[in-house]
C-alpha positions in Angstrom: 15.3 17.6 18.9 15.5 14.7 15.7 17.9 15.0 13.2 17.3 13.7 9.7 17.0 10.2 9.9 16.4 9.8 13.4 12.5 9.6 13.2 11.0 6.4 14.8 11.5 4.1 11.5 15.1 4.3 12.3 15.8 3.9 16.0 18.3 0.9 16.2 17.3 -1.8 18.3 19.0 -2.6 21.6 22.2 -4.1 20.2 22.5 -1.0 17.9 21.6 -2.6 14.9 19.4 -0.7 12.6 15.7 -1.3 13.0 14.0 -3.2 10.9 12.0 -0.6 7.9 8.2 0.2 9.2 6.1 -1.9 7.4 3.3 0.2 5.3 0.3 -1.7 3.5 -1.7 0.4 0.6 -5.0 0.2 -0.9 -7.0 2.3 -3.3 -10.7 1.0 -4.0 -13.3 2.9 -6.7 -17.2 1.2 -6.6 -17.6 1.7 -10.6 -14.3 2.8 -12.6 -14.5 5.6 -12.1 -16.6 5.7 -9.3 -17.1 6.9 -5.5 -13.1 6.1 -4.1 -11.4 5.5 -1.2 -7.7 5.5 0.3 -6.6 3.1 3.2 -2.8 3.1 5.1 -1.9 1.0 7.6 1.5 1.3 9.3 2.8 -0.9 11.3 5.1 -0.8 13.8 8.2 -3.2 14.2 10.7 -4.2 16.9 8.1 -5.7 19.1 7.0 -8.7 19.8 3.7 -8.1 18.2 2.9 -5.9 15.6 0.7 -3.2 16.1 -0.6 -0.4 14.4 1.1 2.7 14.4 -1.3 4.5 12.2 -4.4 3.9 10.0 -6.0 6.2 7.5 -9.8 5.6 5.6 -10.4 8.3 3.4 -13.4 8.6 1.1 -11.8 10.7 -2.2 -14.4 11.7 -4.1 -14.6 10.4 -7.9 -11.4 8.4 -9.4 -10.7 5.0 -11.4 -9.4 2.6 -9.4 -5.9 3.5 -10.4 -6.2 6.6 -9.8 -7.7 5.6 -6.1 -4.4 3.6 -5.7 -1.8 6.5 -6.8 -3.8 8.8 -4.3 -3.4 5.8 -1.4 0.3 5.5 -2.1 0.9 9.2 -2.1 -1.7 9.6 1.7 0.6 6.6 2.9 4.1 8.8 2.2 2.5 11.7 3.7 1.8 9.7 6.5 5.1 8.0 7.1 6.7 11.7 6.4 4.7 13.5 9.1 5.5 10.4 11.4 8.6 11.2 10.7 9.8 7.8 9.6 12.7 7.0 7.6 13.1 3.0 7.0 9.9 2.2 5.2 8.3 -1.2 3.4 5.6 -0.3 1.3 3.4 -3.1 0.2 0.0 -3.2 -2.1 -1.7 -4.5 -4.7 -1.3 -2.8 -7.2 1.3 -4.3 -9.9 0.5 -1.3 -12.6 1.3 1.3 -10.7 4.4 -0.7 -8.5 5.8 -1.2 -11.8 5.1 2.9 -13.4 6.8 3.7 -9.8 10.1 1.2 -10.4 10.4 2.2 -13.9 9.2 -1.0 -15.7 6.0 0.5 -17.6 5.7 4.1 -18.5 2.7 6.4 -17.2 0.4 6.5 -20.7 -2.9 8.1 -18.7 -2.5 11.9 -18.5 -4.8 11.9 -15.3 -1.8 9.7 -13.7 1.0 11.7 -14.4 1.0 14.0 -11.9 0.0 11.3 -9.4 2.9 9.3 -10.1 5.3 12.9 -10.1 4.0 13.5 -6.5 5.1 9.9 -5.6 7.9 10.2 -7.2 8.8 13.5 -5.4 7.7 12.1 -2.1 9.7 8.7 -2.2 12.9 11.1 -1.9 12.1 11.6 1.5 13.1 8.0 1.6 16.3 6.4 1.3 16.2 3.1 0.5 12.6 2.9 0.5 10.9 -0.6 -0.7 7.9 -1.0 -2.3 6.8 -4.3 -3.2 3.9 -6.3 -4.7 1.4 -8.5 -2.3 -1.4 -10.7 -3.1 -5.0 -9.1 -2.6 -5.5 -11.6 0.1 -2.3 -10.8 1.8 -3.9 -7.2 1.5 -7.3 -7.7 3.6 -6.8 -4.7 5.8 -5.9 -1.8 3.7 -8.6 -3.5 1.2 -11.7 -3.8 3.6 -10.3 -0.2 4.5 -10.5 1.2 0.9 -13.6 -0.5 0.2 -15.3 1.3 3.4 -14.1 4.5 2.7 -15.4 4.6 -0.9 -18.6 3.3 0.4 -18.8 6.0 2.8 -17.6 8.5 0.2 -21.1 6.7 -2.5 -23.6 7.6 0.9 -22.5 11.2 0.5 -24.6 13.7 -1.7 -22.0 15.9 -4.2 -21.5 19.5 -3.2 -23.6 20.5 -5.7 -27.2 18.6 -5.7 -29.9 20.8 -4.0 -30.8 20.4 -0.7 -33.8 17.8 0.5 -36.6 19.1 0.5 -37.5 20.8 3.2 -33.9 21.2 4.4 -32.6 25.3 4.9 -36.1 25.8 5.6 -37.0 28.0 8.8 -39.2 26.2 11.1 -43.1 26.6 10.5 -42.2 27.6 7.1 -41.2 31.1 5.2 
């Protein structure tokens, strides 16, 4: 059984010091603003020798700005670290409008971001001493090419509401 805090972002390392925080990388990505979007997490785990993944999420989103795409990818990647059950957590994107509406620095003016950043807000709680931090696009590659992928895959999809191809629902040989 875990207790709070013991999830895997916390396990101390063979000396007993505290691990070092589970390194989380962030991307939101709309194709038009707003536009077809996607969400991309990667989490990595430390304490080896190399890093590997420990999770990775592409999610197409449907229609958002691109700020709105990166709220929604912060708040998939909490969700993510919370059901991993990780405690120590460094989260790293893009984004500097919304890393600085998160630390306080700029205030949320966009209605349709409120309750984005309220939910992040809300879910950083589950994290102590949580770390989010700036990085360069470049620095960024994975969680981008992610993002991007996802919104492209979330563009190839017709909306839940345009009529079926022709000929589709159709029983064969006709009605």
């Amino acid at each position: 059984m875990q207790t709070p805090g013991s999830g895997a972002g916390a396990r101390p390392d063979q000396l007993g010091r505290a691990a070092s925080p589970t390194l989380v990388y962030v991307d939101g990505a709309s194709l038009g603003n707003p536009g077809p979007a996607g969400v991309a997490v990667v989490i990595l785990r430390s304490g080896t020798e190399r890093m590997e993944p420990e999770a990775t999420v592409a999610e197409p989103i449907g229609t958002a700005t691109n700020n709105e795409a990166e709220y929604r990818a912060l708040i998939r990647a909490l969700e993510e670290c919370r059901r991993l059950r990780l405690s120590r957590i460094r989260v790293h994107m893009d984004s500097e409008l919304v890393l600085k509406q998160v630390k306080g620095h700029y205030r949320v003016k966009d209605p349709k971001l409120l309750p984005l950043y309220m939910r992040v807000r809300e879910l950083l709680q589950s994290f102590p001493g949580a770390e989010v931090s700036l990085l360069r696009r470049e620095d960024n590659k994975l969680a981008n090419n992610l993002a991007q992928n996802a919104a492209r895959a979330g563009e190839a999809r017709p909306p839940s509401n345009a009529p079926p191809p022709e000929g589709a629902g159709s029983p064969p040989g006709g009605a």
